[in-house]
PDB file with SEQRES, HELIX, SHEET and CRYST1 records, atoms N, CA, C and O in Angstrom:
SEQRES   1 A   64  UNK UNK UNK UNK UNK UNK UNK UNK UNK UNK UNK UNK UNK          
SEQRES   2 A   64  UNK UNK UNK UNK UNK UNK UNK UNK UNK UNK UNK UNK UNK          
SEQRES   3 A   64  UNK UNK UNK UNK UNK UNK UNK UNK UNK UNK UNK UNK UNK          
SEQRES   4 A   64  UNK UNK UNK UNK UNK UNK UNK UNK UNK UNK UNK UNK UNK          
SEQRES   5 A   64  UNK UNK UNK UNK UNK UNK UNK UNK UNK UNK UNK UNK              
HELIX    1 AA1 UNK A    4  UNK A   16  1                                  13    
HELIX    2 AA2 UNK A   20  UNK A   44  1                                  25    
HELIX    3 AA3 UNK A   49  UNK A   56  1                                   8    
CRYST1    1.000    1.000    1.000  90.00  90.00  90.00 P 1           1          
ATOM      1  N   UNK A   1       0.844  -1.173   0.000  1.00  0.00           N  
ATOM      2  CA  UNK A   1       0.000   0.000   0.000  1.00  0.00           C  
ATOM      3  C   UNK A   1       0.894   1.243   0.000  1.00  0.00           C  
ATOM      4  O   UNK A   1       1.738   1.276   0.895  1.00  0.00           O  
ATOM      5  N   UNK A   2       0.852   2.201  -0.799  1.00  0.00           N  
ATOM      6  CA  UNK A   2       1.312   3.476  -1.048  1.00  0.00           C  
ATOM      7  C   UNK A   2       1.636   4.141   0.213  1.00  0.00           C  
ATOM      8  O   UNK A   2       2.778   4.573   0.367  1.00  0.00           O  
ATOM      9  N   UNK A   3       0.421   4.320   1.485  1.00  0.00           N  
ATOM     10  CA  UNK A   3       0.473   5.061   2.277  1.00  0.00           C  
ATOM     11  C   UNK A   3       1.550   4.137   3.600  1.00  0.00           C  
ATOM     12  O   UNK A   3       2.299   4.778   4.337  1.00  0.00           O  
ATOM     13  N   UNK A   4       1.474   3.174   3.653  1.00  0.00           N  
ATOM     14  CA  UNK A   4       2.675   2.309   4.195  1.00  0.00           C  
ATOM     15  C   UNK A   4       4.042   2.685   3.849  1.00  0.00           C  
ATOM     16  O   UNK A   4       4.840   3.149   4.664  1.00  0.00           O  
ATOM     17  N   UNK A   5       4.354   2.412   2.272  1.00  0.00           N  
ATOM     18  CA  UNK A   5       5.510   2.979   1.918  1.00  0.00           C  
ATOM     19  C   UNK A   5       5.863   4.514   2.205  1.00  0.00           C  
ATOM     20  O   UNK A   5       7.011   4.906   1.996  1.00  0.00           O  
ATOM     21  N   UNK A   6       4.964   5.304   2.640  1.00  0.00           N  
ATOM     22  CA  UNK A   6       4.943   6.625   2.746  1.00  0.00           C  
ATOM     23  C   UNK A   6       5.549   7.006   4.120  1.00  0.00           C  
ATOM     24  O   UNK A   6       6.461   7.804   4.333  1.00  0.00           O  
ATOM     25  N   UNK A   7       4.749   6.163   5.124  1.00  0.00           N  
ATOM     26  CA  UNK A   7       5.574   6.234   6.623  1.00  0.00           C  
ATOM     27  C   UNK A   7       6.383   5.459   6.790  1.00  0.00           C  
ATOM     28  O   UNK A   7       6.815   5.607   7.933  1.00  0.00           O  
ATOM     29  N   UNK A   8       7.004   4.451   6.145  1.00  0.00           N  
ATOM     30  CA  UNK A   8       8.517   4.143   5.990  1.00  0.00           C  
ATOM     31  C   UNK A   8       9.418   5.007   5.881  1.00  0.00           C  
ATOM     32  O   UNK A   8      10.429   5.306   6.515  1.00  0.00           O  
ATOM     33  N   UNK A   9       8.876   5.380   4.940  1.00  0.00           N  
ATOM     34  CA  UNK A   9       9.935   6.986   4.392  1.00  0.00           C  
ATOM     35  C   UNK A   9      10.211   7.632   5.149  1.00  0.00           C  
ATOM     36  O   UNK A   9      11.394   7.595   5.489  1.00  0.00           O  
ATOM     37  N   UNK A  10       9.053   8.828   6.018  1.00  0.00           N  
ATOM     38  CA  UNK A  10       8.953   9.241   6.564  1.00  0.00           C  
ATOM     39  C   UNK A  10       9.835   8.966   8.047  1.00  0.00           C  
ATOM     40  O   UNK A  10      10.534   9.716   8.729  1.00  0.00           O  
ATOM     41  N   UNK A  11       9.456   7.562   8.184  1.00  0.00           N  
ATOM     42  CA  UNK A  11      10.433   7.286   9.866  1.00  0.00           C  
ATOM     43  C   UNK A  11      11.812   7.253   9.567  1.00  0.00           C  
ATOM     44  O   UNK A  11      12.639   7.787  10.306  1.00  0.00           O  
ATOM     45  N   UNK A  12      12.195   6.489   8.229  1.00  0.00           N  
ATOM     46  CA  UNK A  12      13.515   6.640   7.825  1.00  0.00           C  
ATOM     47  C   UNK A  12      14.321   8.111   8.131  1.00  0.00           C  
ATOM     48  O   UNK A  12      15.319   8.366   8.806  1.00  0.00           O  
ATOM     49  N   UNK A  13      13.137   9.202   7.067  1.00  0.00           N  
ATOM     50  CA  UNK A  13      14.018  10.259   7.290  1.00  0.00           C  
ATOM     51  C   UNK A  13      14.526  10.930   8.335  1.00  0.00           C  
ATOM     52  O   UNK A  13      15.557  11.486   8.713  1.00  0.00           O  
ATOM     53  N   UNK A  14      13.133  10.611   8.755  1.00  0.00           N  
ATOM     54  CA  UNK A  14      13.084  11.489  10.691  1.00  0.00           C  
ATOM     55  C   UNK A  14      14.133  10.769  11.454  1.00  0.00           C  
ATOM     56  O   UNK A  14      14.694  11.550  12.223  1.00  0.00           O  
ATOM     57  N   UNK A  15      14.663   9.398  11.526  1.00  0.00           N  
ATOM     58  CA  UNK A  15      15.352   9.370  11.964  1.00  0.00           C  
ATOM     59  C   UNK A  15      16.504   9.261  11.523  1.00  0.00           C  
ATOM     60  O   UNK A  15      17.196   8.655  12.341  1.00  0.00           O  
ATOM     61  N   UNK A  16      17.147   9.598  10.483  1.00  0.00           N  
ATOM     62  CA  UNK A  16      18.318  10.175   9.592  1.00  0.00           C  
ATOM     63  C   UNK A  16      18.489  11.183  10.006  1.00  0.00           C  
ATOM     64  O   UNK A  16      19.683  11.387  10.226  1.00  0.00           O  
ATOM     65  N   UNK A  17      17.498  12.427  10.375  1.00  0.00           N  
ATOM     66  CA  UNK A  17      17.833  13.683  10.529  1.00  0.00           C  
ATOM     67  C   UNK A  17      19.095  14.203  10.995  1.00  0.00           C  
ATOM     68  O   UNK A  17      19.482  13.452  11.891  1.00  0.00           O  
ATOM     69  N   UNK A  18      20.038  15.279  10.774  1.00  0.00           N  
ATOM     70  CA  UNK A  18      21.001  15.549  11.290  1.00  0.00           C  
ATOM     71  C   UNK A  18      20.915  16.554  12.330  1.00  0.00           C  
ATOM     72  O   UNK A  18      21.419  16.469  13.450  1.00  0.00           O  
ATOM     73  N   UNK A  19      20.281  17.446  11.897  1.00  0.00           N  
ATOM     74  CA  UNK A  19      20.366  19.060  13.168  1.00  0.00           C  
ATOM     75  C   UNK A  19      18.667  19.323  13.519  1.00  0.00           C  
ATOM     76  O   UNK A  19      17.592  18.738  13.383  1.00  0.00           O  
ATOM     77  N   UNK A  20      19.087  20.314  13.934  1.00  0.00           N  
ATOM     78  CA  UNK A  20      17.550  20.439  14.539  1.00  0.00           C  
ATOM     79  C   UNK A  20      16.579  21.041  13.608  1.00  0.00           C  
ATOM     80  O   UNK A  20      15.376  20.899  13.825  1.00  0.00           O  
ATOM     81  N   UNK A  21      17.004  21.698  12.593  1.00  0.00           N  
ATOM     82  CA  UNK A  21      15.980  22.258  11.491  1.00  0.00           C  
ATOM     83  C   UNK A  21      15.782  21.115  10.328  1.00  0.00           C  
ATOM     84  O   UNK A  21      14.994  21.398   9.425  1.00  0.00           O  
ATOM     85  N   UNK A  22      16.513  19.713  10.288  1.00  0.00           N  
ATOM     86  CA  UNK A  22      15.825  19.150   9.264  1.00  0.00           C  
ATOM     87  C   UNK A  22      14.845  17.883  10.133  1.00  0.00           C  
ATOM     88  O   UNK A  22      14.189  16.974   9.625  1.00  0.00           O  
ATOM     89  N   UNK A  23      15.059  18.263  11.796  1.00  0.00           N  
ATOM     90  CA  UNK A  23      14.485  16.932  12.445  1.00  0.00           C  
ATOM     91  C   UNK A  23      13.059  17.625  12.732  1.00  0.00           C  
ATOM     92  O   UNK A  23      12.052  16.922  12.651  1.00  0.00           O  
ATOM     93  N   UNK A  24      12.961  18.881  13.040  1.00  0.00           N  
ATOM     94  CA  UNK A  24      11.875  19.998  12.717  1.00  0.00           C  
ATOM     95  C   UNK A  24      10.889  19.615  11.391  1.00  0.00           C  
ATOM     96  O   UNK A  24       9.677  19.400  11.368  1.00  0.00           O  
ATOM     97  N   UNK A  25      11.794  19.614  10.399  1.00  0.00           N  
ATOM     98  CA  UNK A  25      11.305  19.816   9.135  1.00  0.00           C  
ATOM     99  C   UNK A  25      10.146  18.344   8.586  1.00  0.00           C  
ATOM    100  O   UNK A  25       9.050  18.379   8.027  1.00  0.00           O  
ATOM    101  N   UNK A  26      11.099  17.027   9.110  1.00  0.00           N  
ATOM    102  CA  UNK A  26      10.597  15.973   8.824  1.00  0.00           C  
ATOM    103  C   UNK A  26       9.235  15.968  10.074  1.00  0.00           C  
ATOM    104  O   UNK A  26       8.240  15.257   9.935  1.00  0.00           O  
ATOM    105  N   UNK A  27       9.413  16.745  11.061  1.00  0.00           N  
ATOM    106  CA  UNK A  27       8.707  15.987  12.218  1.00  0.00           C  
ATOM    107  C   UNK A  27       6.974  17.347  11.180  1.00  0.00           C  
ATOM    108  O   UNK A  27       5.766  17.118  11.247  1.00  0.00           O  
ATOM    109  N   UNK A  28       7.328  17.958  10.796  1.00  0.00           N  
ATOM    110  CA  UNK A  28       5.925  18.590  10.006  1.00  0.00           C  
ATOM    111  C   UNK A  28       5.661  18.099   8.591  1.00  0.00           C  
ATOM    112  O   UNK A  28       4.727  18.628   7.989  1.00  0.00           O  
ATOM    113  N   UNK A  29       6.368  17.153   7.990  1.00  0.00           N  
ATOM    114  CA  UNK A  29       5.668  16.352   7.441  1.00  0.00           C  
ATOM    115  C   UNK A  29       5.127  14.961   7.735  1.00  0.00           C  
ATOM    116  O   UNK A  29       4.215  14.262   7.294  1.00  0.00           O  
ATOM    117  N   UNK A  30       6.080  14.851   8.672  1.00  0.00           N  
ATOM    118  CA  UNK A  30       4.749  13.439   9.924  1.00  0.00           C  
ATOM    119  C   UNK A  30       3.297  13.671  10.239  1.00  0.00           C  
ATOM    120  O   UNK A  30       2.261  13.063   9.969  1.00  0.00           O  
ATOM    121  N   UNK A  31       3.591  14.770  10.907  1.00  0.00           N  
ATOM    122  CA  UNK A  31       2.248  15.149  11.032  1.00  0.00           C  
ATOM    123  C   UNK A  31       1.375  15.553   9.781  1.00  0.00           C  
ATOM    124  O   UNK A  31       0.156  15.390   9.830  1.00  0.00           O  
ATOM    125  N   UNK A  32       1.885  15.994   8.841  1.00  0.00           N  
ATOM    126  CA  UNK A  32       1.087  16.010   7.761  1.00  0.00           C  
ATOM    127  C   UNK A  32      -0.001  15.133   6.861  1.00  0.00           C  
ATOM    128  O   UNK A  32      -1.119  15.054   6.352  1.00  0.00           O  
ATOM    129  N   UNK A  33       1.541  14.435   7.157  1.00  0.00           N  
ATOM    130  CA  UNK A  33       1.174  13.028   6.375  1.00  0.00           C  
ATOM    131  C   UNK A  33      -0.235  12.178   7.458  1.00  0.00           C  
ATOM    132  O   UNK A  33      -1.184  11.481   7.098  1.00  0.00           O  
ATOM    133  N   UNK A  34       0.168  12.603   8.740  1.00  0.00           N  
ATOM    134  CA  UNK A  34      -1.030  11.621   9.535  1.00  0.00           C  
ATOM    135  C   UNK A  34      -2.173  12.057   9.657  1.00  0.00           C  
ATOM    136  O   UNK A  34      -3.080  11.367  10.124  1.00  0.00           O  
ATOM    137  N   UNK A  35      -2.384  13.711   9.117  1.00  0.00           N  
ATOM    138  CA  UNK A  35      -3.754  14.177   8.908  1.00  0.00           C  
ATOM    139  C   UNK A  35      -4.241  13.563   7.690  1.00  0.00           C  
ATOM    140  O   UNK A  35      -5.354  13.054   7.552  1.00  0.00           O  
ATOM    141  N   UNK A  36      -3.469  13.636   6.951  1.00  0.00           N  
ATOM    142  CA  UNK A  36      -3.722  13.625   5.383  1.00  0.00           C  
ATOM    143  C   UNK A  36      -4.531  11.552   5.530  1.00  0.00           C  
ATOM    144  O   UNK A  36      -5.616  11.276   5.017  1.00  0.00           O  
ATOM    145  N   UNK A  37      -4.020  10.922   5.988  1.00  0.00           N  
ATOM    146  CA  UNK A  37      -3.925   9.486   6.076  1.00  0.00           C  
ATOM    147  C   UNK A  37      -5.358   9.645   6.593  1.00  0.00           C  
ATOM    148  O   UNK A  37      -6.420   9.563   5.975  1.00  0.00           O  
ATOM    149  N   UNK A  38      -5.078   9.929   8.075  1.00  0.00           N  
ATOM    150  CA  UNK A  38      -6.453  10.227   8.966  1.00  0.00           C  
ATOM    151  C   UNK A  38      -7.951  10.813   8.261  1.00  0.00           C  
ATOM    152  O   UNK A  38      -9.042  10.305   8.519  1.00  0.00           O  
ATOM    153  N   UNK A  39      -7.795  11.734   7.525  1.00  0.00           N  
ATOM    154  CA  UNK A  39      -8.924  12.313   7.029  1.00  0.00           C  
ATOM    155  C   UNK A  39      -9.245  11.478   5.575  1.00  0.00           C  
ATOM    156  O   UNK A  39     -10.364  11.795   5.173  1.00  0.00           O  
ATOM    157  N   UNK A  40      -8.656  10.626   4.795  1.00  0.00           N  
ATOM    158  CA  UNK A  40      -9.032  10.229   4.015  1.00  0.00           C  
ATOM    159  C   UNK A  40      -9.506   8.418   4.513  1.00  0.00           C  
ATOM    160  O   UNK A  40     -10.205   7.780   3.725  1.00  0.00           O  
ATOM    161  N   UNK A  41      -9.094   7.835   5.697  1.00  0.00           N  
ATOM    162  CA  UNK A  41      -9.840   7.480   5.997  1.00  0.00           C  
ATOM    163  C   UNK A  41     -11.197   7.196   6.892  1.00  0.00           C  
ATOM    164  O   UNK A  41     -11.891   6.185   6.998  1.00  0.00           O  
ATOM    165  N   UNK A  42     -11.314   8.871   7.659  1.00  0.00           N  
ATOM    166  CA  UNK A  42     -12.226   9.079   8.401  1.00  0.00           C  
ATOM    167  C   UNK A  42     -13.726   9.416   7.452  1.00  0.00           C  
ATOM    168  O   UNK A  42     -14.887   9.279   7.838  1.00  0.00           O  
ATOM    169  N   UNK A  43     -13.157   9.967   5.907  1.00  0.00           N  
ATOM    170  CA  UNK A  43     -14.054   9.799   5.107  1.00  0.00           C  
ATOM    171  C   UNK A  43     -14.521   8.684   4.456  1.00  0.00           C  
ATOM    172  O   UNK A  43     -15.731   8.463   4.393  1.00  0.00           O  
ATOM    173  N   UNK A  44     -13.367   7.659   3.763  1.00  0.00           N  
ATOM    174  CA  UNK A  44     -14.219   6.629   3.109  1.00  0.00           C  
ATOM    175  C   UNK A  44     -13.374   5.331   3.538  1.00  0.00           C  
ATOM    176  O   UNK A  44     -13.034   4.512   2.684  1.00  0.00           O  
ATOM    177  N   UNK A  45     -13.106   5.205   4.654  1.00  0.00           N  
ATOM    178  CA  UNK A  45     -12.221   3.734   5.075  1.00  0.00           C  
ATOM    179  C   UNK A  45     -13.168   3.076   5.905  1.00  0.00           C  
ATOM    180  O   UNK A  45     -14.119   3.671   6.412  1.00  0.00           O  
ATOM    181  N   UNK A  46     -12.932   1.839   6.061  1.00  0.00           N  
ATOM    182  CA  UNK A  46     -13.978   1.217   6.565  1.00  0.00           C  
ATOM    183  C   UNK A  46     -14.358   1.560   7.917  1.00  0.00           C  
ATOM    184  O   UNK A  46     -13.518   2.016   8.694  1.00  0.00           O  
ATOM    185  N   UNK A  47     -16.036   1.302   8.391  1.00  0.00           N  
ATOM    186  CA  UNK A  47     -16.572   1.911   9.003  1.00  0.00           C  
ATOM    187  C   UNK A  47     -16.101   1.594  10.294  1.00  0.00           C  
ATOM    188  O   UNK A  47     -16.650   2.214  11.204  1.00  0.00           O  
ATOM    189  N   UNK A  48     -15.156   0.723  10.629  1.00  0.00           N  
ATOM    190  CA  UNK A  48     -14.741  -0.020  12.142  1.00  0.00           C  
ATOM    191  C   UNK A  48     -13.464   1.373  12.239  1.00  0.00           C  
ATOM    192  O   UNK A  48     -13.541   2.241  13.108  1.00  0.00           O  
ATOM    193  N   UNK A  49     -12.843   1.353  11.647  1.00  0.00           N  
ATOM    194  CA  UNK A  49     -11.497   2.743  11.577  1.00  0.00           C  
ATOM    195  C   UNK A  49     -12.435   3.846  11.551  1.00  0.00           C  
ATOM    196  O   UNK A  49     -12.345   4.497  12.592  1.00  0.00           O  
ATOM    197  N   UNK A  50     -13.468   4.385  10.590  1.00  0.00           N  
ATOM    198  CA  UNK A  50     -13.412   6.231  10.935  1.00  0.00           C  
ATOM    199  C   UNK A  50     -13.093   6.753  12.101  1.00  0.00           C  
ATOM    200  O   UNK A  50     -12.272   7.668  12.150  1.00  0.00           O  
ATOM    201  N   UNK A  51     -13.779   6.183  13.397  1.00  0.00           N  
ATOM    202  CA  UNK A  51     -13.995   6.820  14.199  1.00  0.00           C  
ATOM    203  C   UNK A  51     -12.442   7.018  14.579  1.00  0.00           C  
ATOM    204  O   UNK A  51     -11.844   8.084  14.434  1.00  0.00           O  
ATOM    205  N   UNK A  52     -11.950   5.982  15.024  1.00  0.00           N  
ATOM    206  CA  UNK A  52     -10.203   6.375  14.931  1.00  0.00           C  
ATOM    207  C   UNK A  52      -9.563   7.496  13.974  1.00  0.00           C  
ATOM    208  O   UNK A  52      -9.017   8.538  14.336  1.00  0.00           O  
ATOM    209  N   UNK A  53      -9.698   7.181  13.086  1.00  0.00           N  
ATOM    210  CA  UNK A  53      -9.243   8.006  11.738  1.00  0.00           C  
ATOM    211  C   UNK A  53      -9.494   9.178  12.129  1.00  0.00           C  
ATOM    212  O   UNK A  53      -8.520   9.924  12.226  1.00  0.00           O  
ATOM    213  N   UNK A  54     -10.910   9.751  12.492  1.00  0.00           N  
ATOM    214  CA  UNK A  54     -11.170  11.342  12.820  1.00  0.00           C  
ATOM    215  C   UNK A  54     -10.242  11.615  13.876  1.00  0.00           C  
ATOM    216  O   UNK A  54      -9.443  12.552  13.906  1.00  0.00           O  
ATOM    217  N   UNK A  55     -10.413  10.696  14.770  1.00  0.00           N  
ATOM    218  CA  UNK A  55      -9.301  11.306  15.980  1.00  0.00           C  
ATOM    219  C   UNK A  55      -7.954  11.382  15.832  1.00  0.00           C  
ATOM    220  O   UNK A  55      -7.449  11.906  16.825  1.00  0.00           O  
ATOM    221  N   UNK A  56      -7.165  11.075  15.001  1.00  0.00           N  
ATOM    222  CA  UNK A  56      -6.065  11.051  14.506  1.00  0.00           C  
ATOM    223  C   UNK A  56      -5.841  12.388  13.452  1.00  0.00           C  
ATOM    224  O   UNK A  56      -4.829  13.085  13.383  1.00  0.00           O  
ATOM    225  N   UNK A  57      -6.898  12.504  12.783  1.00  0.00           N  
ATOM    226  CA  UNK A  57      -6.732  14.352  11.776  1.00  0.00           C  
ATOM    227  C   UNK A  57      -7.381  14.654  12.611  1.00  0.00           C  
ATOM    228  O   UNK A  57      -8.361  15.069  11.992  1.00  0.00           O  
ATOM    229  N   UNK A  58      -7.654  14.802  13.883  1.00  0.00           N  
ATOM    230  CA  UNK A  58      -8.429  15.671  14.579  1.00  0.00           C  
ATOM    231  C   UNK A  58      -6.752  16.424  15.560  1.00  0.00           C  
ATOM    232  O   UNK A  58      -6.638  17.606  15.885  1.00  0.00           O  
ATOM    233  N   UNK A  59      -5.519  15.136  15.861  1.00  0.00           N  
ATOM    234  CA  UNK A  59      -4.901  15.289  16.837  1.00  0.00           C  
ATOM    235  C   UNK A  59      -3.678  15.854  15.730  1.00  0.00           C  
ATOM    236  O   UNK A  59      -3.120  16.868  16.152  1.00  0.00           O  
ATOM    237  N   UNK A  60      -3.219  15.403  14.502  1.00  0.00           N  
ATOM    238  CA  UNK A  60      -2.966  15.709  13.714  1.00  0.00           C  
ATOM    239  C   UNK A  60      -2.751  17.329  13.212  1.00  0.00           C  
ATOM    240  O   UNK A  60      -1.667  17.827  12.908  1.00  0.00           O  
ATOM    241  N   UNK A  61      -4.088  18.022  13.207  1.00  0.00           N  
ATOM    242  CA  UNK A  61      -4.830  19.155  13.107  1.00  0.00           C  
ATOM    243  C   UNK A  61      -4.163  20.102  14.210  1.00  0.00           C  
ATOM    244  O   UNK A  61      -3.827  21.243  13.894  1.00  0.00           O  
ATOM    245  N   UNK A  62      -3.989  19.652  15.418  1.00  0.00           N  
ATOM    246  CA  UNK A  62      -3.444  20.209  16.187  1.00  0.00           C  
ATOM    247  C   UNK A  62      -1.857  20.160  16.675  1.00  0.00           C  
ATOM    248  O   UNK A  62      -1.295  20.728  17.612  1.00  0.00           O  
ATOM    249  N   UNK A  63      -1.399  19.309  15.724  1.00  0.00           N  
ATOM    250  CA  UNK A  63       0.132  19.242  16.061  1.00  0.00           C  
ATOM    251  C   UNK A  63       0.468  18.367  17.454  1.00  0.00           C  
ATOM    252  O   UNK A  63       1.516  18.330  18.098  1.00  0.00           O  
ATOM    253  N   UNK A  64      -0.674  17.749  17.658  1.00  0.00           N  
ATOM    254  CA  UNK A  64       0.054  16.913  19.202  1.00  0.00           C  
ATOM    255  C   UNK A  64       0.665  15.801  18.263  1.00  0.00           C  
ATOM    256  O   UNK A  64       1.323  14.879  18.745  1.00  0.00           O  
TER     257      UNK A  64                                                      
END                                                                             
């Protein structure tokens, strides 16, 4: 699945990071990426996950 390979990436880089502005940098596309994940399946992923899913682009949304 695409979005699997996506937070592979993602943990890879984040934890590659070298200084504090590219561990910054990766840590706001984590969160990006987990709204982005979250809200597309709080809209059409199966009905046992939305409710999770919202709370995740809900926490997402807020940067926790």
């Amino acid at each position: 699945m695409e979005a699997v390979r996506l937070i592979v990436a993602s943990r890879r880089a984040l934890a590659g990071s070298g200084d504090t502005d590219e561990v910054v940098a990766e840590a706001w596309q984590a969160q990006a990426l987990a709204q982005a994940i979250g809200s597309r399946f709080a809209v059409s992923g199966p009905p046992e996950l939305r409710g999770e899913a919202l709370g995740l682009t809900e926490l997402a949304g807020r940067g926790c």
